[in-house]
N, C-alpha and C positions, 0 to 999 in steps of 0.2 A: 171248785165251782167253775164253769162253762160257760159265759155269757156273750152272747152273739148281738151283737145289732149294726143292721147294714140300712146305711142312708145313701138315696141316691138326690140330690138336691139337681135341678135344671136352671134353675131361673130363682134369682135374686129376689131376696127378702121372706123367704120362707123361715119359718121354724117348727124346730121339733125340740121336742124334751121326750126324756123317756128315764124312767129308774127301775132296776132290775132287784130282786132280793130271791135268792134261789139258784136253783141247776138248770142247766140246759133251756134256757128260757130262749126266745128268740122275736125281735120287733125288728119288723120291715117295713120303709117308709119310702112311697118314691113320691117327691113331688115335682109338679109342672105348671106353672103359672108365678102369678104372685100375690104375695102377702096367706100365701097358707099358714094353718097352725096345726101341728097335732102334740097330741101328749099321750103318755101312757103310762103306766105302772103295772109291774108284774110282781108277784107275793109266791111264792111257790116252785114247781119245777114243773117243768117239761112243757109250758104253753108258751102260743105263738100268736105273733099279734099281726096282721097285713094291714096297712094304710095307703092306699093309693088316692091321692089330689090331681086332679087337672082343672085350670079354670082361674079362680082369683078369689080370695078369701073365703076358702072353705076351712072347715074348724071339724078335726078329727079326735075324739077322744076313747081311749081303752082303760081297762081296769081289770084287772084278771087276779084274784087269788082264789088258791089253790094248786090242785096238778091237772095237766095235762088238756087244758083248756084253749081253745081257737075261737080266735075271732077275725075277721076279715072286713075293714072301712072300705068300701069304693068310689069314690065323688069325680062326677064330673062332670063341669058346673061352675056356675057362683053360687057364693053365700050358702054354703050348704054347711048345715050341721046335724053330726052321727056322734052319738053319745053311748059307747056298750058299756057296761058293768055285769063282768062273770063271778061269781062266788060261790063257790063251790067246786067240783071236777068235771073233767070229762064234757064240760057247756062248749056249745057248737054257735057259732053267731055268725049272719053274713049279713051285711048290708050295703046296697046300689041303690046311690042316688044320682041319678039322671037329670040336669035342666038345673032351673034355679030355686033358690030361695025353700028347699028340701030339708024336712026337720025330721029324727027320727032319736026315741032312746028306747036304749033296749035293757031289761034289768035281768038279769037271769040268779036266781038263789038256788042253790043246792046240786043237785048231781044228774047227769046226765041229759040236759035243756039241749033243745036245739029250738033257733028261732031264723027267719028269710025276712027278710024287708028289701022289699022292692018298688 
């Protein structure tokens, strides 16, 4: 088993969680500001989670089981919260949220989804 995860923390008082179960899985978190939160969970092999925070309590959450699955949080901002949930394979998710106070969940069931939120 192969499990990757690379945190870049800037600024004080952030957190992340993250629980991996599978191969080659891989969550990347960078955050900037303060009191960010992300979390995520990976079930499967070969998918890959992006979380990028700037701003001040933005709230990131992932969920991926399956294979081979991508998802991409963008926030930058306050109070912003991005909620994806993949199930299935092969599901594409990207989501940019801009400014403040930005809600967005994204649920993806089955195999090969692709979903943009902007």
């Amino acid at each position: 088993m192969v499990t990757l995860l690379y945190l870049t923390k800037k600024e004080p008082l952030n957190v992340t969680y993250h629980e991996q179960t599978g191969n080659d899985n891989l969550f990347d978190v960078d955050q900037n500001g303060d009191e960010n939160f992300s979390t995520g969970n990976q079930i499967g092999n070969l998918n890959r989670s992006d979380l990028d925070q700037a701003g001040d309590l933005n709230t990131a959450i992932s969920f991926q089981n399956g294979d081979s699955n991508f998802s991409n949080i963008s926030q930058s901002g306050d109070e912003n919260l991005a909620n994806t949930t993949q199930i299935g394979n092969m599901n594409m998710s990207e989501v940019f949220q801009i400014g403040n106070l930005n809600n967005s969940t994204v649920m993806q069931n089955g195999n090969s989804n692709t979903s943009n939120v902007s």
